[in-house]
Each structure stands twice: as structure tokens, then as C-alpha cells.
C-alpha atoms as one frame of an Amber mdcrd trajectory, in Angstrom:
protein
 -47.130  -5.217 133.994 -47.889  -6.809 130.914 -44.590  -7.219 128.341 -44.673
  -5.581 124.326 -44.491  -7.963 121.690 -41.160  -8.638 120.487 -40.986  -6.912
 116.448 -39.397  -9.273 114.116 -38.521  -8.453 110.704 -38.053 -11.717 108.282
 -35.260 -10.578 105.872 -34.556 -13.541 103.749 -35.555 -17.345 103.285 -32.772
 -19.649 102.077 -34.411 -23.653 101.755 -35.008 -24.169 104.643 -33.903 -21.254
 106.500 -35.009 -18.192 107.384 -33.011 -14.598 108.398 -34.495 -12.874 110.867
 -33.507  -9.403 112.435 -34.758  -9.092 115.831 -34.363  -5.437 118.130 -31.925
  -6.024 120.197 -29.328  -7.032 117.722 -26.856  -5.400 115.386 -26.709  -8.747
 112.854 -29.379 -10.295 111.750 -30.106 -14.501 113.161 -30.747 -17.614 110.678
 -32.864 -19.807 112.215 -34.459 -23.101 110.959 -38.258 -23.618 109.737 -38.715
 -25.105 113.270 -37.604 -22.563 115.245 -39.191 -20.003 112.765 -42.472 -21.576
 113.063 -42.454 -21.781 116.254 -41.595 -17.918 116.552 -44.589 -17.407 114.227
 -46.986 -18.851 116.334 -45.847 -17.627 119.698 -47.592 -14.153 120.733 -44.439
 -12.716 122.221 -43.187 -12.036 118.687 -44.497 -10.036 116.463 -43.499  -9.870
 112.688 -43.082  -7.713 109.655 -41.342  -8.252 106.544 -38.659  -6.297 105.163
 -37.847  -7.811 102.077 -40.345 -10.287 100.882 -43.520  -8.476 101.104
């Protein structure tokens, strides 16, 4: 069985950080460019934005 993407919505981008909501959650994460990147380019996440489109 194959897994669904993972739906990501990018709320905000502070400098160098990013605010992310993801499913699962109740509060959205800040993560760093790397780790945002990273996300980005990884096929188990998919992402939308909320705020900044």
C-alpha cells in the first residue's frame, strides 16, 4: 500500500524561518530554511499556501 502525501500549508516566513501547519497538529511548527527546503523537495509532503499566495 502506497502512503498519501503529507499536505502542508506554509503560513508565514520570518528571515530565515518559516511557519508551517502540518495535519496532524493543533499549532502550527517553525522550522528553519534547511529543514523547510528539505520538506520542499521531499515527495512525502505536499504543500499549499495559506497566507502568502
Amino acid at each position: 500500500m502506497e502512503k498519501q502525501p503529507v499536505r502542508v500549508q506554509l503560513l508565514t516566513k520570518k528571515g530565515e524561518s518559516y511557519q508551517i501547519k502540518l495535519p496532524h497538529l493543533d499549532i502550527p511548527v517553525t522550522v528553519d530554511s534547511e529543514i523547510y527546503q528539505r520538506m520542499r523537495n521531499d515527495p512525502m509532503y505536499q504543500f499549499g499556501n495559506a497566507v502568502l499566495a
